[in-house]
C-alpha positions in Angstrom: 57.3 -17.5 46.2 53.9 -17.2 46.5 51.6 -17.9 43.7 48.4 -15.6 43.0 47.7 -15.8 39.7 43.9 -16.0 39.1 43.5 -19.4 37.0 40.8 -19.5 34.4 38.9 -22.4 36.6 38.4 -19.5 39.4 38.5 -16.3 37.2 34.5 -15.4 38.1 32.1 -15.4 34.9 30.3 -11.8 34.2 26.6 -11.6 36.1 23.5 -12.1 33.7 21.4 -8.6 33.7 17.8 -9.3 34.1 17.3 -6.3 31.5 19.3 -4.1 29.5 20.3 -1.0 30.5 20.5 1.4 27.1 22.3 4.5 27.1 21.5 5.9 23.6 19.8 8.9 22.5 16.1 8.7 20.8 14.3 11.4 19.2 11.0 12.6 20.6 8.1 10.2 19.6 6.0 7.1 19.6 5.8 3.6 18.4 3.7 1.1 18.3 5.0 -2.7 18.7 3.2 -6.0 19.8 -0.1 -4.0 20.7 1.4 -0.7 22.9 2.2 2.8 22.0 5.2 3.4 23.4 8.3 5.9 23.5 10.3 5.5 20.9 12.9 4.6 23.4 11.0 1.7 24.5 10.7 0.2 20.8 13.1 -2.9 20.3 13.4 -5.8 18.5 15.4 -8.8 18.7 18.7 -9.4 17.7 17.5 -12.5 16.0 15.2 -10.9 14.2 15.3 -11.4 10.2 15.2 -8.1 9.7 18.4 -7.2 11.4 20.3 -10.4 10.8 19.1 -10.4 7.0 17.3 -7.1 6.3 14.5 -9.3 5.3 11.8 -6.4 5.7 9.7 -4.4 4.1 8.6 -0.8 5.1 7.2 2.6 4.1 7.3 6.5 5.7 4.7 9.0 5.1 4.8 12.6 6.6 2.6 14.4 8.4 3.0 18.6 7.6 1.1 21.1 9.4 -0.7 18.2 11.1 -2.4 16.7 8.1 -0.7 13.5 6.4 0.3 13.8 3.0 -0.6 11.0 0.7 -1.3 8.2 2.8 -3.6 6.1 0.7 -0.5 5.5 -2.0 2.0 4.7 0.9 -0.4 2.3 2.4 -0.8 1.0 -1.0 3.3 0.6 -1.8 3.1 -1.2 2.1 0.4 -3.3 1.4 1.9 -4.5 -1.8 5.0 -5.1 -0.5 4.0 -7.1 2.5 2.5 -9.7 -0.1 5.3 -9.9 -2.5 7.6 -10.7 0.3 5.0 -13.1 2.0 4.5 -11.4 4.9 1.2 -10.9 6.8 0.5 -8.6 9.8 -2.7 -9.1 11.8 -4.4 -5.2 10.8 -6.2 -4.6 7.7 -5.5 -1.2 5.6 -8.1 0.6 8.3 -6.5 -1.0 11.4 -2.5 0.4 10.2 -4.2 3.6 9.7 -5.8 4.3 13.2 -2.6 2.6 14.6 -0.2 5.6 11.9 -3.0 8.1 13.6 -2.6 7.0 17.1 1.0 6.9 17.0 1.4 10.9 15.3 -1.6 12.4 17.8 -0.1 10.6 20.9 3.9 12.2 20.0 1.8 15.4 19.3 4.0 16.4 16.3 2.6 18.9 13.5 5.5 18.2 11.6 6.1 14.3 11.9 8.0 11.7 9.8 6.1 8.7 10.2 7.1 5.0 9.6 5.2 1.6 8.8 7.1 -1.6 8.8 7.4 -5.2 8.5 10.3 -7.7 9.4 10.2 -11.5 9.5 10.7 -12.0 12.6 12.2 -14.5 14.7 11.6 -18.3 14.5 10.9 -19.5 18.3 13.7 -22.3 17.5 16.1 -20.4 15.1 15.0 -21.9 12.1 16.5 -21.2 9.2 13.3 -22.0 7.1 11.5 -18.2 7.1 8.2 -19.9 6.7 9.0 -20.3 10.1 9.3 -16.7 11.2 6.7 -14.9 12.9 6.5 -11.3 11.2 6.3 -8.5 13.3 4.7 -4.8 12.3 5.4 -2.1 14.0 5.3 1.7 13.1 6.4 4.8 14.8 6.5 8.6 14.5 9.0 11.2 15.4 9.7 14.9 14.0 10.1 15.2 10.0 13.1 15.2 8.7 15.0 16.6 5.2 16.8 15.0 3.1 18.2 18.5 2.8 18.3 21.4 5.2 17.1 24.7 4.8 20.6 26.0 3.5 20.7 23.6 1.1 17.4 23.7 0.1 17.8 27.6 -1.2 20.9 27.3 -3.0 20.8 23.7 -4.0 22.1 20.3 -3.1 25.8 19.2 -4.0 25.9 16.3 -5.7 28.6 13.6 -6.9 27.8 10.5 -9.0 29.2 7.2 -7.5 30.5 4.4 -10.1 28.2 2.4 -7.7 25.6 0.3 -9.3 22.3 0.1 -7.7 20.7 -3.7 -6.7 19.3 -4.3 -10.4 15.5 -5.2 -10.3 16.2 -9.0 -11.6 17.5 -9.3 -7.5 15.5 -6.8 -5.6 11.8 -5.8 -6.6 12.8 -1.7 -6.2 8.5 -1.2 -6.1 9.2 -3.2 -2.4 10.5 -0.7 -0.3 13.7 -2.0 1.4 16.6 -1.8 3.9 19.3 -3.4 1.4 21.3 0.1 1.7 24.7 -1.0 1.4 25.3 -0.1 -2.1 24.1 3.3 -1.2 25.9 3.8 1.4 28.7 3.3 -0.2 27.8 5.7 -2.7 27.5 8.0 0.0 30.9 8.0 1.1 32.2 8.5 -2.6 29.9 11.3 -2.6 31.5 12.5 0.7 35.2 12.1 -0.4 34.6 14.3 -3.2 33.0 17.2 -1.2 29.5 16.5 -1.6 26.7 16.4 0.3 24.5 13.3 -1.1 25.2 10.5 -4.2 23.2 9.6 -7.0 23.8 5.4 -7.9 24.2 4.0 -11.6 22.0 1.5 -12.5 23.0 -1.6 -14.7 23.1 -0.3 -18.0 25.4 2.9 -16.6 22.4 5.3 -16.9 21.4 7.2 -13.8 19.5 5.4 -11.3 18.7 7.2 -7.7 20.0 8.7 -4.8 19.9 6.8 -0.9 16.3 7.6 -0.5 15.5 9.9 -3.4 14.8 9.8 -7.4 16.0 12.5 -9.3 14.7 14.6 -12.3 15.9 16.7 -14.9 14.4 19.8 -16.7 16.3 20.6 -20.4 14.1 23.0 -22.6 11.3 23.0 -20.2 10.6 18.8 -20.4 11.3 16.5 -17.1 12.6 13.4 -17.5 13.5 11.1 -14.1 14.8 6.8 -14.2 12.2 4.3 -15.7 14.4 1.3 -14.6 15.9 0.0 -11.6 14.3 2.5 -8.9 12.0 2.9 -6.1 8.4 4.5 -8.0 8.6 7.2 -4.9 5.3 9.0 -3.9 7.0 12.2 -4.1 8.3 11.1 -7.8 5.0 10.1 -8.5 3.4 13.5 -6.6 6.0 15.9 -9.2 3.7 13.7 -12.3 0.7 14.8 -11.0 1.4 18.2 -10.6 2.9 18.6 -14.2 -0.1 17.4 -15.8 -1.9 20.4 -13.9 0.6 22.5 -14.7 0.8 21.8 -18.4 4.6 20.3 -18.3 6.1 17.5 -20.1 7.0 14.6 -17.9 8.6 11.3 -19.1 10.0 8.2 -17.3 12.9 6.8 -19.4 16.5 6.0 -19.5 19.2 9.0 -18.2 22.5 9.3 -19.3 25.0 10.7 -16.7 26.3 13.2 -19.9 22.1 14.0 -19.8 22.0 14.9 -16.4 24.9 17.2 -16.4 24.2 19.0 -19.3 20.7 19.5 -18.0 18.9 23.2 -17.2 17.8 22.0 -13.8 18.1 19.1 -11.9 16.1 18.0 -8.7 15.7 15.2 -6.3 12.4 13.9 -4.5 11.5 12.3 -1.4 8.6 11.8 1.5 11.8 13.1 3.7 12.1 16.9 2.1 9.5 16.8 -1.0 11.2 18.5 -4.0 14.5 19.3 -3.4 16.8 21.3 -5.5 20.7 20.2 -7.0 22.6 22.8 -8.5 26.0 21.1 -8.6 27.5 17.4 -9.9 30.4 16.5 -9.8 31.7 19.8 -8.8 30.4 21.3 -12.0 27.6 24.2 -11.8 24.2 22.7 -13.3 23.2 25.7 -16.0 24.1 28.9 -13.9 24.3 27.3 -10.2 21.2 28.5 -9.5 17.7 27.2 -8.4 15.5 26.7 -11.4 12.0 28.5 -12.4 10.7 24.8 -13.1 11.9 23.9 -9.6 10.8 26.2 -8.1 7.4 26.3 -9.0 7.3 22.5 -8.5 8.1 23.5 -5.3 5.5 26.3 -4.4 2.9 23.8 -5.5 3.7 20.7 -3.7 4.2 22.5 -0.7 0.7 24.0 -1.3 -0.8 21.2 -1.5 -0.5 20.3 1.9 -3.5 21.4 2.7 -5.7 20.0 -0.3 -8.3 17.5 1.3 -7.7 15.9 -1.9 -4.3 15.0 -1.6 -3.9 15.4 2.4 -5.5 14.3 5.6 -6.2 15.6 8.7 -4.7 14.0 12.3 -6.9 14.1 15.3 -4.3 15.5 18.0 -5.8 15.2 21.5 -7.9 18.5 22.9 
């Protein structure tokens, strides 16, 4: 009987690719990484990179709306602060990651453009474990805006369930450092999804109401807005909604929410750079008020929509001729 069974000794080894051939899907855009603009198909990292491996990282989005940005000194600022809390240094000043935020949203030609600046540790060239050791790497690119909510959401509000989930408590994680350590609200998104909702909103350590996966959230109860002191991200957008209530003459408080506060509320809405002011008219499966989209609400959202195109609060991108 013949023998021709392939032994592992002969069984030949797979060939070594002298690049890798990637057959995902990117969205239209551009990045910027180790000095080039490029596609955003073209923009990788390593896989021993600390941010991957650890999500040791720090980063911030701005959006650009009817080809103005919105707010980009205060993200810059949240960036900048970030990058020296986590001892990170990246070799632009505050002018130089502007120009490059510029470059990157006039190159994709977007009007409409979701826009991201970020910061990971890095590799060490010999693995080290020390991060000292790393070499931090910035890197920012822009591709078309994107909502938290859609535009069928957005006019009859956002379905919403609160997870059991606590969010990272500030004691561990800095929440003014804006950060990739998602896992707590991810899983709070998929207890939001099992109960037939669309998004989550997170507990934080004392059981009040903290935020949502990349949103705060406010309430409006005899025409006063209250929204999380503790344990969240200070969003733009959160911080946007202040401003315009002290031009519009409303009450506005940071402080402790109760889930039974929330849920009792007249009108409740969310708040990020990814969809501005968007409204929730259900939790839990329960109708907020009537189910409908609030006055407050809505008039929060006219203005902030409007002020787009304040050169106060906006800035203009230089798209090629």
């Amino acid at each position: 009987m013949s023998h021709t069974a392939t032994t592992q000794d002969e069984k030949q080894l797979p060939v070594v690719g002298d690049r890798h051939v990637d057959p995902h899907f990117y969205p239209d855009g551009i990045a910027f990484l180790d000095g080039q603009y490029l596609p955003m198909s073209q923009a990788k990292i390593s896989v021993l990179d600390w941010g991957f491996l650890h999500s040791d990282a720090t980063y911030d989005t701005v959006h650009v709306w009817n080809g103005r940005f919105f707010r980009l000194d205060l993200h810059l600022d949240r960036f900048l602060g970030g990058l020296e809390k986590l001892r990170m240094t990246i070799p632009f000043d505050r002018d130089g990651v502007t120009e490059i935020l510029h470059n990157c949203v006039a190159l994709s030609g977007h009007r409409a453009a979701y826009v991201e600046m970020l910061c990971t540790r890095g590799a060490s060239p010999t693995f080290s474990r020390d991060p000292r050791q790393a070499v931090n790497r910035f890197m920012a690119f822009a591709v078309p805006f994107g909502s938290v909510a859609n535009a069928e959401q957005l006019q009859r509000g956002l379905r919403v369930a609160i997870s059991d989930k606590m969010r990272i408590p500030p004691a561990s994680i800095d929440p003014a450092i804006k950060n990739y350590h998602w896992l707590d609200l991810v899983r709070g998104l998929y207890d939001a999804y099992d109960r037939g909702a669309e998004t989550a909103l997170l507990l934080d350590f004392n059981g009040n109401v903290a935020e949502g996966p990349g949103f705060n959230v406010f309430c409006v109860k005899d025409g006063k807005l209250s929204t999380p002191a503790t344990g969240v991200l200070p969003g733009v957008t959160r911080r946007t909604v202040f401003d315009l209530c002290a031009e519009e003459g409303l009450a506005a408080t940071a402080t402790d929410l109760s889930v039974t506060a929330l849920r009792e509320a007249d009108e409740v809405f969310i708040t990020s750079t990814a969809g501005g002011i968007m409204p929730v008219t259900e939790i839990d499966g329960a109708a907020i008020a009537n189910g409908k989209v609030g006055p407050i609400t809505s008039r929060l959202m006219a203005r902030y929509w409007q002020k787009h195109d304040d050169p106060a609060w906006s800035s203009q991108v230089n798209y090629p001729r």
